[in-house]
C-alpha angles and dihedrals in degrees: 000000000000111000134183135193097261090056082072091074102046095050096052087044086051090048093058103040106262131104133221139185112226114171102252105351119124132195117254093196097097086047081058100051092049093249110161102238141164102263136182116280096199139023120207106205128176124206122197120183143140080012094296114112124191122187112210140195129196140182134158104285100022139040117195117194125190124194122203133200120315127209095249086050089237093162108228120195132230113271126203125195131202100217122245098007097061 
């Protein structure tokens, strides 16, 4: 399954008995007791670093990355991946 970041916070606070609300964020607590749930298909992720920044989505059979601008101006291209063949 697909996870993110906020769904750190909701788990630990599930844990522990209390609920919040944080944006997106799901609670993987019912992944980790095997409970059959409706779950995400895709995740979208950015990466900045160095100045260079890439925006990515992912689902089960593709990846698409998209690089933006860097700093030096080297222009990159898009690049798409058949999972799990690429």
């Amino acid at each position: 399954h697909f996870t993110q970041p906020a769904d750190l916070m909701p788990t630990v606070a599930g844990w522990f008995g209390v609920s919040v609300d944080v944006g997106d964020g799901r609670s993987l607590l019912p992944l980790l007791r095997g409970e059959p749930v409706e779950w995400r298909d895709a995740v979208v992720s950015a990466l900045t670093l160095d100045g260079r920044s890439e925006r990515a989505i992912r689902t089960d059979e593709w990846a698409y990355l998209l690089p933006g601008p860097s700093p030096d101006d080297e222009a990159r291209e898009p690049m798409l991946f058949r999972k799990p063949d690429d």
